[in-house]
Every structure is written in C-alpha cells, then in structure tokens.
VEXLO-657485 format. One line per 10 residues: their letters; for each residue x, y, z of C-alpha. Coordinates in steps of 0.02 Angstrom, whole numbers, plus 50000, padded with zeros to 5 digits. Layout:
BEGIN
a = X:Y:Z | ...
***
This chain:
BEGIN
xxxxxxxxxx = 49990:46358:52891 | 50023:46435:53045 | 49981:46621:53007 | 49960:46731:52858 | 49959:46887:52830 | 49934:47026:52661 | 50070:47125:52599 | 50103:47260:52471 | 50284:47216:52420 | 50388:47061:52488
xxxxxxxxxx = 50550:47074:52575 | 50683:47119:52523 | 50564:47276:52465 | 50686:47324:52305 | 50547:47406:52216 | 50444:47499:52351 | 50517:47649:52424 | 50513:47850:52438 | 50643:47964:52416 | 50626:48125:52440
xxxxxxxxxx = 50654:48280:52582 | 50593:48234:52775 | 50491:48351:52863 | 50456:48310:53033 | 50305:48423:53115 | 50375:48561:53225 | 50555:48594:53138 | 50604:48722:53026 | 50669:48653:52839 | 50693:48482:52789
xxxxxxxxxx = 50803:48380:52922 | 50854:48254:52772 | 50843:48159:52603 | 50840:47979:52654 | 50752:47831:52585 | 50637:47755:52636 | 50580:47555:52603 | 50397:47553:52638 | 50311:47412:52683 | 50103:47411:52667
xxxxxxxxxx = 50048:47250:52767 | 49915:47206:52864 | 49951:47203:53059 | 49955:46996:53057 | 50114:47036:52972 | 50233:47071:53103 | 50190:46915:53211 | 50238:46816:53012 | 50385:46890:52997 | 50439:46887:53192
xxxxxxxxxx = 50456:47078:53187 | 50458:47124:53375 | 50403:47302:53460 | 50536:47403:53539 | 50416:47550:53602 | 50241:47604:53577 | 50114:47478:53476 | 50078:47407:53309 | 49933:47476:53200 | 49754:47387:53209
xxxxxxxxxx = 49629:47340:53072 | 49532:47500:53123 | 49687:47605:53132 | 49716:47756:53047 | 49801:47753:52859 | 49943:47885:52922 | 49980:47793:53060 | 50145:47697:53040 | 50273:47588:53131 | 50450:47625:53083
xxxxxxxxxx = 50619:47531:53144 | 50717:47589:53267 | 50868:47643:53151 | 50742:47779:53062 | 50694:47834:53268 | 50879:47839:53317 | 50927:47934:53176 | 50817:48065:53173 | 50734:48059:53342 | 50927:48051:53447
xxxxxxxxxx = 50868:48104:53611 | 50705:48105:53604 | 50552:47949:53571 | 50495:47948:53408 | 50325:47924:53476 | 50190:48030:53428 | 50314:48120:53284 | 50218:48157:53122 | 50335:48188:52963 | 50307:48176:52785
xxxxxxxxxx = 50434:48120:52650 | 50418:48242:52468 | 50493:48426:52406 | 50430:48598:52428 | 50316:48539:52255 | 50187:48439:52382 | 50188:48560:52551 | 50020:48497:52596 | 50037:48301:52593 | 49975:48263:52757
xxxxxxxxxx = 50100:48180:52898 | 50133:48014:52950 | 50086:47973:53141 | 50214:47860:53228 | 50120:47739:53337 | 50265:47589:53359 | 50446:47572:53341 | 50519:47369:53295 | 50662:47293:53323 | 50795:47342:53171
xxxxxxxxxx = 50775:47212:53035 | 50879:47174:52873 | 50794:47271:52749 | 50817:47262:52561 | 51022:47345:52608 | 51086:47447:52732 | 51144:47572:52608 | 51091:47648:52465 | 51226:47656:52316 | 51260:47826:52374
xxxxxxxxxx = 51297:47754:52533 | 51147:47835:52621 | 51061:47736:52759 | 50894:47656:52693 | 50765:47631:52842 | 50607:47551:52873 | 50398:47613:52877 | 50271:47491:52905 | 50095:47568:52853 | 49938:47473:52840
xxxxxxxxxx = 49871:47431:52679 | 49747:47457:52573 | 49580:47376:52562 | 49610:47342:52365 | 49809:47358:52351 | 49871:47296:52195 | 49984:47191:52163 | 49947:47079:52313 | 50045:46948:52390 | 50064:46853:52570
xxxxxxxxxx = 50175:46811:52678 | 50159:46629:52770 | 50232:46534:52893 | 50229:46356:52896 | 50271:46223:52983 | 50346:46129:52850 | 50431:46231:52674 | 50344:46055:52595 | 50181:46125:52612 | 50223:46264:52489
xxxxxxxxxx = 50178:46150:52362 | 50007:46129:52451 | 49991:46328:52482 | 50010:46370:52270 | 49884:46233:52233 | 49737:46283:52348 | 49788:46472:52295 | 49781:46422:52075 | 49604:46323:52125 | 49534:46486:52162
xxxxxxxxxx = 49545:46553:51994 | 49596:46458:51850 | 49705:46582:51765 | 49792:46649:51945 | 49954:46645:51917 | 50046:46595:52101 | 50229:46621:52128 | 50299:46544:52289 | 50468:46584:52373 | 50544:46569:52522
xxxxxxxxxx = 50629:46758:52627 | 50791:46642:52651 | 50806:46612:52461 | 50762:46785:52428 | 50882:46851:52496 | 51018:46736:52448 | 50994:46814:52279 | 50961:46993:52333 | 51152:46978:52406 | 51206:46841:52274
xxxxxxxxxx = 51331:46935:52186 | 51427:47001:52349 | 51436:46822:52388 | 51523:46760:52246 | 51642:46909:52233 | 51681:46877:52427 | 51688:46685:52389 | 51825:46726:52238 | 51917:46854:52311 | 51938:46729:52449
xxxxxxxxxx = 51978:46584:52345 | 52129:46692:52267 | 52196:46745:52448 | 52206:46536:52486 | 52291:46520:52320 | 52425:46664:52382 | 52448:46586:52535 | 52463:46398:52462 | 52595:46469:52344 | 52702:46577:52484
xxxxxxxxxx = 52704:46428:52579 | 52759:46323:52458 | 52906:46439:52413 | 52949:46443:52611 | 52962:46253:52606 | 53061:46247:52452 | 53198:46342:52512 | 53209:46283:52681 | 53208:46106:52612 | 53356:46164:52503
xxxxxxxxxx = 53442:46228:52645 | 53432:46079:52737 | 53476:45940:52603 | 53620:46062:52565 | 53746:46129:52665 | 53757:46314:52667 | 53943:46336:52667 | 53997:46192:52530 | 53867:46292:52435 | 53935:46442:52462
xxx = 54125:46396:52411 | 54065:46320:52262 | 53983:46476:52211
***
C-alpha cells in the first residue's frame, strides 16, 4: 500500500449529492439549481486519487467542517471573472434560510465525476468536504503498487472483525460499468454502420464487375 485515505462515498459518487437552489454570500436570490456530487474524504484523499490543486489549498485534519474544495468547472461557472476563493454559498430552498455557508479554501483540477450531465442535461460539479469523525457507511480508497495485493488488502481488513463484510473494486472497473451501457449502444450502433458500409461496397463491386465482364453496348442492343 502506498497511501490510503477515508471516504464517505466512492467514485463515481451516484448516490451522494445535493440538489437544491445556490446561494452564494453577497448576491441577491438564488444564482442556480445545480447538483452537486459531494465527496466527504479525508485530506490524504486527493494525493490517492491524484486530484491536483489549481488555486488556493486543500483542507487539513484541523480544518473547519464548512470549509470545502470544489473543481474548477463549479468556480468557472459560477465564479466567471472572479476567484472562487474565499466565496461562501449554501445549496437548499427558501425552507432552510439559515443553513450556514460553505467556505471555499481550494479549487482542483476538473475530474470525471459520476457524469457530466444530469438527465436533464444540467452540469453536475464537484465539492470535496472533510469528513466526519464517525461517517457511516465508510470505505477507502488505496493505491497500490500492484491490483494483486487487493487480495491481501480484503484479508487483513475481514481479520479485523470476523463478521466485516469487505468489498474491493478497482475506480477503472467502476467506471467501466457506471458508462457500460453507452458503451455497448456505441459498440452496436457501430457494428451496424460497418455492416452498411460492407454491404454498399459490395453492391459497388458487383456492378462494376458486371460492367466489366460485360460489354455495355452488346448489353444494351440486346435489351
């Protein structure tokens, strides 16, 4: 094991999220409904998952729970011409007014999320907040040096508890499912454009063949 690090949800994060209206401290009304995948980790995370810093800084053990690292699509977006440094916002309707406001510390590098888009075709975008002392579920995120010692990882995890139940998985594989299904429509839809153009072809070299073992004017006067 190289490094570890806790985690909330796993990526893809297809179950975490918020929805809801964006307030961002200092503007009037909601700017936005957009959602959100949220990510609770502990700050070991980002050097696991090779998440790099595009401006400010990562959170700390000691850090504030509102403070938060988001990706630079959610800065870009809502913070054009400005740095989303130092922003506060808060994500919820006019039914929770007083939830207090996230604290921007860090921006990363845009990473492949759960998808771009939701359904609706609304941009999803990243937050990174630090996690709870006793979050529930738990899981981790490893890197290795080898995907063999996986094996090795669940083993020493089940001996800690003889009724743990471990689930290992790798992010590649992960997402190969998450996006399974585009796959194999892409992979058929492309096996039926091959067929088309085996089949046009085909017909091309049956009638120029024809047109060369025959002459065209003999076949023309017989006709």
């Amino acid at each position: 094991v190289r490094s570890a690090a806790r985690t909330w949800a796993l990526p893809p994060s297809t179950e975490a999220g918020s929805f809801g209206q964006l307030h961002i401290a200092g503007r009037i009304g909601p700017v936005g409904s957009p959602k959100l995948s949220s990510y609770d980790v502990d700050p070991d995370y980002f050097d696991v998952m090779g998440i790099s810093v595009a401006e400010g800084h990562l959170f700390s053990d000691d850090s504030p729970m509102l403070d938060v690292v988001i990706d630079e699509r959610f800065a870009a977006a809502f913070w054009p011409d400005a740095s989303a440094l130092g922003a506060q916002f808060q994500i919820g309707g006019a039914d929770r007014p007083s939830r207090d406001f996230y604290h921007v510390v860090g921006v990363t590098r845009e990473m492949r999320t759960d998808t771009q888009l939701t359904p609706e075709g609304n941009p999803v975008f990243v937050v990174y907040q630090r996690i709870k002392p006793k979050s529930h579920p738990l899981a981790f995120v490893v890197k290795v040096t080898d995907e063999r010692a996986m094996a090795a990882i669940a083993s020493t995890a089940r001996s800690t508890g003889p009724r743990l139940r471990v689930l290992t998985d790798t992010v590649d594989l992960r997402y190969a499912r998450l996006y399974g299904d585009t796959r194999l429509a892409a992979a058929i839809t492309g096996a039926f454009g091959v067929l088309a153009w085996v089949i046009a072809t085909a017909g091309i070299f049956a009638v120029m063949a024809f047109l060369v073992a025959v002459p065209l004017d003999g076949w023309l006067s017989e006709r």
